[in-house]
Steps between C-alpha positions, in 0.01 A plus 500: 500500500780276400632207680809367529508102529785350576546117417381320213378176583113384569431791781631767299386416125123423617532809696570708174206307333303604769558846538287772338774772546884469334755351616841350421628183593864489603660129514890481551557204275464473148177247524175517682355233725698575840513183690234337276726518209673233292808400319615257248864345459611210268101414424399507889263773621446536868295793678739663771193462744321207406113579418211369390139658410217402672263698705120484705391822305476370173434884374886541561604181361291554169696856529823291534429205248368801215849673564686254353216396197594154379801494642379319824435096555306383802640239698383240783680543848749164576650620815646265730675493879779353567426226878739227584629412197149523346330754290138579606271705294411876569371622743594271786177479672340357168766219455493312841493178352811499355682542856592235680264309682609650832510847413175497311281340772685761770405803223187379467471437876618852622294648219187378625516476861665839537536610859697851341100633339403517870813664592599740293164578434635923455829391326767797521752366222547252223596199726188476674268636217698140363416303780152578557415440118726231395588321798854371661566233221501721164650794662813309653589294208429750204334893596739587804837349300422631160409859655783541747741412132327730350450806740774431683312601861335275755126470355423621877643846365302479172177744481181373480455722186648224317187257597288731214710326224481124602171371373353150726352236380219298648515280734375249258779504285777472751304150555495412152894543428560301803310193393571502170296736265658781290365817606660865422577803672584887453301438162494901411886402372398119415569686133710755387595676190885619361626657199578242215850722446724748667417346846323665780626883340325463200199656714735813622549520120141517346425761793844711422393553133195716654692744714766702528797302643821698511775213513879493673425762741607410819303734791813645710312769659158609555466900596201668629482876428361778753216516253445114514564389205767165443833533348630122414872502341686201384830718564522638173137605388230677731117434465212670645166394643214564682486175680698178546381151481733275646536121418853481620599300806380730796848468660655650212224761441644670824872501409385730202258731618574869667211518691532465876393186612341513888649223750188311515527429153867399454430262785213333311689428163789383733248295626372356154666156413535371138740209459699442226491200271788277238318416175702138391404458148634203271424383179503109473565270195216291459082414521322635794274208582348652841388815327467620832427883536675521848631287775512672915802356708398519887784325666754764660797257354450642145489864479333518197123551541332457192605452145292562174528382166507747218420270187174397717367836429611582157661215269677812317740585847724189418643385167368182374654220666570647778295641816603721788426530911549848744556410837416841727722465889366805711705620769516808767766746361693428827520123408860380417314310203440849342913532482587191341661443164293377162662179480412393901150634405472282170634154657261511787217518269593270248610260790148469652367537179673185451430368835098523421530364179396805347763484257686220411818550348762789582598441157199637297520836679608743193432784664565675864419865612467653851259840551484672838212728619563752766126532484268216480256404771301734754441379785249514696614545882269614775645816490402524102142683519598773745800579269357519194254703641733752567676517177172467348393779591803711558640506141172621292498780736865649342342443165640132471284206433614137583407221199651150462637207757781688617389840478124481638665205702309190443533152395216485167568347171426661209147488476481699853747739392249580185163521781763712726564714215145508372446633861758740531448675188145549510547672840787724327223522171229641741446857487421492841450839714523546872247823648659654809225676709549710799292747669670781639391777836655742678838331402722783443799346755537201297317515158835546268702204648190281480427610147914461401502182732219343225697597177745379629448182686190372257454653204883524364541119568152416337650734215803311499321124432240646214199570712341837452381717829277750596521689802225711645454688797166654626565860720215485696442916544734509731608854665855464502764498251419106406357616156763755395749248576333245347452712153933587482514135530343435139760701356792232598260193411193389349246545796159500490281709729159526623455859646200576721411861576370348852487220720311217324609213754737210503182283330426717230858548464575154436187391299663837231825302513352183378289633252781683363736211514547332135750260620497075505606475846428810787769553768302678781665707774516790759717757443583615817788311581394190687574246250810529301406490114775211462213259682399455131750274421393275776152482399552511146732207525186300697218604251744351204622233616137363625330593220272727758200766404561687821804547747445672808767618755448704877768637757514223774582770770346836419520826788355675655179298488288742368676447160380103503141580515543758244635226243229255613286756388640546197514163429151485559397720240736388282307174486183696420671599174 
């Protein structure tokens, strides 16, 4: 088994660690790090996706932190917020007292007589999961704002699966930062680490130098063969592979693949929305007295929503003297922002820059440089879980498995990506087989295309992802031609079968199936016809995704009636075993 993975920053590399089998990891510039990597010009280095380590497993962020050895520092969070001219300490909710006195008595006010925890008791989105837990105050003047610049939605059309990522503090605290006391919030990131040198892609480095990274190959097509193995050609050379592990942007995945894609599934990565984002970064002559690690810019008349400070996390990504700032502007790819020039871009930031007394002087700036991401943030619409589902489980089915923000299609920083990856590979790792049991009777009419039907539907896909299969099939002494069909079948594929000389009895029948069965997981049916093998996928789909021991499915509407109370029966034994 070899696997091709295509995309070298944090999704693919920890992939490659992970892996047991080989692989090859194809990246189609001459660098690794994807949109965690960094660059340096005239003394500044700036990360093309500003990031930070800091995570709530600390097993991955020892992982992390060891990577680099002692090229890491640990540094104290100084974020701040940008209110009315004022800069209050992050997170909001912990800084009340430095609002005015109007709008922190309303936040506190709305915060604790909250008439939204009654009614939105069963929130359905991320405005009233908002409401209910933070009251009117906080989410007018800071969570609604900040998250509508962000997203670029209505919260309203925001899934609640975002809620799982916003931690909330105690009612006690809120108190506290209104009258006065310092309190702290979202303390799993209270400290982070970063590397001392070669910004954020010094990580994407150290993990490089373990695996094989083929460099300035740029994926123009990805093939799959009748015998279902990958073809990936960068228009002049041709690789092959077993499988494919994708950490691409899942809108350009499908522009290179050959594999028809059904209608339900175009519609659901039409469906996924990632907006783009403009990465402002200057380099300033000068002290940085604030030291601050990031500032967040609410107010709709600034489109910049937060900037971060580059020197704060390593004193080597500015030369001495000087000290450097990234403003990030995120946009919908439809926005007329996303069109305009450099220079527009640059004067609006350094203008309300200016305007917030964030820097002081035009003068000192020595240095000005505009990124754009066509790919930045995921966002999380109510549409977001039923389409990921799809692709989700779509893809790894042709062979291809989704890894990475844009690929696997969510918003994690880098620590997730590692746990996703973690997860993903283990499940790839797993030698996991699948026993396929059926008993068969007096089937002679229909035997062949429900043997074929199972190689084909089941066992060729499980083939196709890595999981071994068994198939076995129990003739039951029947009198027809069941048997003899049966036995020309193992000559086209690797069937098993349990022939009895007579009639032993759907029980006994069953209990030799299951002793025979060496399998992980059993996939029970009938082969006469009733239930399309195909059903599998349903259940198998269920019994993954909920981590379940047993999945059980029945025919709703089964005739002529006599056949109902013959599967009850069934059933009924089949509990005895």
């Amino acid at each position: 088994m070899k696997y091709g993975i295509i995309g070298a920053g944090p999704s693919g590399l920890t992939m490659a660690l992970f892996l047991k089998e080989k692989c090859q990891v194809l990246e189609k510039n001459n660098h690794p790090g994807g949109h965690a990597s960094s660059f340096t010009e005239k003394g500044f280095t700036f990360d093309y996706g500003p990031h930070i380590m800091f995570s709530k497993n600390k097993n991955i962020l020892d992982f992390m932190i060891a990577t680099l050895k002692n090229n890491v520092q640990k540094c104290r969070r100084n974020n701040k917020i940008s209110y009315k001219g004022r800069l209050i300490k992050y997170p909001f909710e912990n800084d009340l007292k430095s609002l005015p006195l109007e709008d922190n008595f309303e936040c506190l006010k709305t915060y604790l007589f909250n008439p939204y925890k009654k009614k939105y008791k069963n929130p359905q989105n991320l405005r009233q999961w908002l409401l209910s837990h933070f009251g009117k105050g906080i989410c007018e003047k800071y969570l609604f704002p900040y998250n509508e610049k962000v997203w670029r939605i209505p919260v309203s059309k925001l899934s609640m699966i975002w809620t799982e990522r916003i931690p909330l503090p105690p009612a006690l605290d809120i108190i506290k930062s209104s009258i006065g006391f310092e309190t702290e919030g979202y303390l799993h990131q209270l400290y982070y680490y970063y590397p001392l040198r070669g910004g954020y892609q010094a990580i994407s480095n150290a993990w490089a130098k373990k695996v094989p990274v083929r460099y300035n190959f740029t994926v123009k097509k990805v093939e799959k063969t009748r015998q279902g193995k990958f073809i990936v050609s960068d228009g002049r050379e041709r690789l092959m592979f077993d499988r494919i592990i994708s950490t691409i942007p899942i809108h350009e995945l499908v522009k290179l693949i050959n594999i028809p894609i059904p209608g339900r599934v175009k519609r659901a990565i039409k469906g996924l929305i990632v907006n783009p984002t403009y990465g402002v970064c200057l380099g300033i002559k000068g002290v940085d007295k604030n030291k601050f690690t990031a500032v967040y810019f609410p107010e709709a008349s600034f489109l910049v929503n937060r900037i971060n400070f580059p020197k704060t996390f390593s004193p080597f990504n500015a030369p001495k003297g000087y000290y450097s700032l990234q403003a990030e502007i995120v946009c919908r790819k439809d926005a007329k922002i996303w069109r305009e020039k450099d220079d527009v871009i640059i004067d609006h930031v350094i203008d309300g820059l200016i305007e917030r007394r964030i820097i002081e002087n035009r003068k000192d700036i020595v240095y000005k440089k505009v990124l754009r991401s066509e790919y930045a943030y995921v966002v999380y619409d109510t549409e977001y879980e039923k389409n990921t589902d799809i692709i989700r489980s779509w893809f790894p089915k042709q062979g291809i498995h989704l890894v990475g923000r844009f690929s696997y299609f969510e918003y994690v920083n880098v620590d997730m990506v590692i746990a996703r990856s973690l997860e993903i590979a283990s499940l790839l790792n797993k030698s996991e087989k699948i026993s396929i049991l059926s008993p068969a009777h007096q089937n002679e009419g229909n035997i062949r295309q429900f043997a074929e039907a199972v190689f084909k539907d089941v066992v060729k896909p499980l083939q196709k992802q890595g999981i071994k299969t068994e198939v076995i099939i129990a003739e039951d002494g029947s009198t027809d031609k069941t048997g003899e069909i049966l036995q020309s079948l193992q000559k086209k594929y690797p069937l098993k079968l349990l022939l009895a000389k007579e009639r032993l009895g759907p029980v006994q029948a069953i209990k030799n199936l299951f002793a025979e069965a060496s399998g992980d997981l059993i996939f029970f049916l009938d082969s006469d016809g009733e239930i399309s093998p195909r059903y599998f996928w349903n259940l198998y789909e269920v019994f993954k995704k909920e981590n379940l021991g047993v999945a059980v499915a029945y025919k709703m509407k089964r005739k002529p009636w006599y056949r109902f109370l013959i599967s009850r029966v069934n059933n009924f034994w089949l509990q005895l075993l």
